[in-house]
N, C-alpha and C positions, 0 to 999 in steps of 0.2 A: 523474582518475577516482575517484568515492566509491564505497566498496565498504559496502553496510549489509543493508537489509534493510525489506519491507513489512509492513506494520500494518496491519490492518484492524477497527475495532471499531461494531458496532452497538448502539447506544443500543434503550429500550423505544418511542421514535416512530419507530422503522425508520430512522434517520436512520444513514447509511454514515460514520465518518471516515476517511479513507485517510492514514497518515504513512509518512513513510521515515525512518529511523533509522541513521546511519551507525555502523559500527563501528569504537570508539575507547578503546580500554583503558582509556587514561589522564588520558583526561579527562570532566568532571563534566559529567553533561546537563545537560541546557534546555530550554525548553517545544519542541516540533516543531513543524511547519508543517502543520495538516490540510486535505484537498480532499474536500468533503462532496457527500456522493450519496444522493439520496433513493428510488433501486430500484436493485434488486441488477443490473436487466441493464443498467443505467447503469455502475455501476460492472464489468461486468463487460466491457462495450464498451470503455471507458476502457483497460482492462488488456489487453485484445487490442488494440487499434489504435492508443492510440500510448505505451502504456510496451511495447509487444514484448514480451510474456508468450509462452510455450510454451505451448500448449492444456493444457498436463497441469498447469502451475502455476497457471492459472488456475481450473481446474476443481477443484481441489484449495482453493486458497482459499473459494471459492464451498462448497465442502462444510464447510470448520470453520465458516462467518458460517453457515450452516443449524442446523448441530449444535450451535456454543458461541457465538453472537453475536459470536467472533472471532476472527482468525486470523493469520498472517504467510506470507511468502514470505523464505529466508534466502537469502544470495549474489546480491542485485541490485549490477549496476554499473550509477553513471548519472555523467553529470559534472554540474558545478554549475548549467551551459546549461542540462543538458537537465531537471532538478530547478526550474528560473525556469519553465520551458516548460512545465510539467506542473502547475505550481502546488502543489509538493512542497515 
């Protein structure tokens, strides 16, 4: 099980990128893996049905991509499976 965290950043073509970023003290990043979404209910479908967001994490994300073009979600667990399957 990765334990990290979601990234969310909007570009000025509206274009969504979605990463996860595991957390790892000790060692030195890397480019991440992004899964691009070109409307916010796109992505915000995506986060309700199948990464299993809480309504309240999602809603909360959806508000910082409104207000700062971007946002995160902290303490997601996914395993490496389910990161292939998400295109994470």
């Amino acid at each position: 099980m990765l334990h990290g965290a979601l990234h969310a950043l909007q570009n000025n073509e509206r274009h969504i990128a979605l990463m996860f970023s595991e957390y790892r003290p000790y060692i030195s990043g890397g480019a991440m893996k992004a899964r691009r979404f070109y409307k916010r209910e796109s992505l915000s479908a995506f986060l309700m049905n199948r990464v299993l967001l809480e309504p309240e994490a999602e809603k909360n994300l959806m508000n910082q991509l409104a207000s700062k073009r971007s946002g995160s979600i902290p303490d997601i667990y996914l395993t490496g499976e389910q990161l292939l399957e998400l295109g994470l």
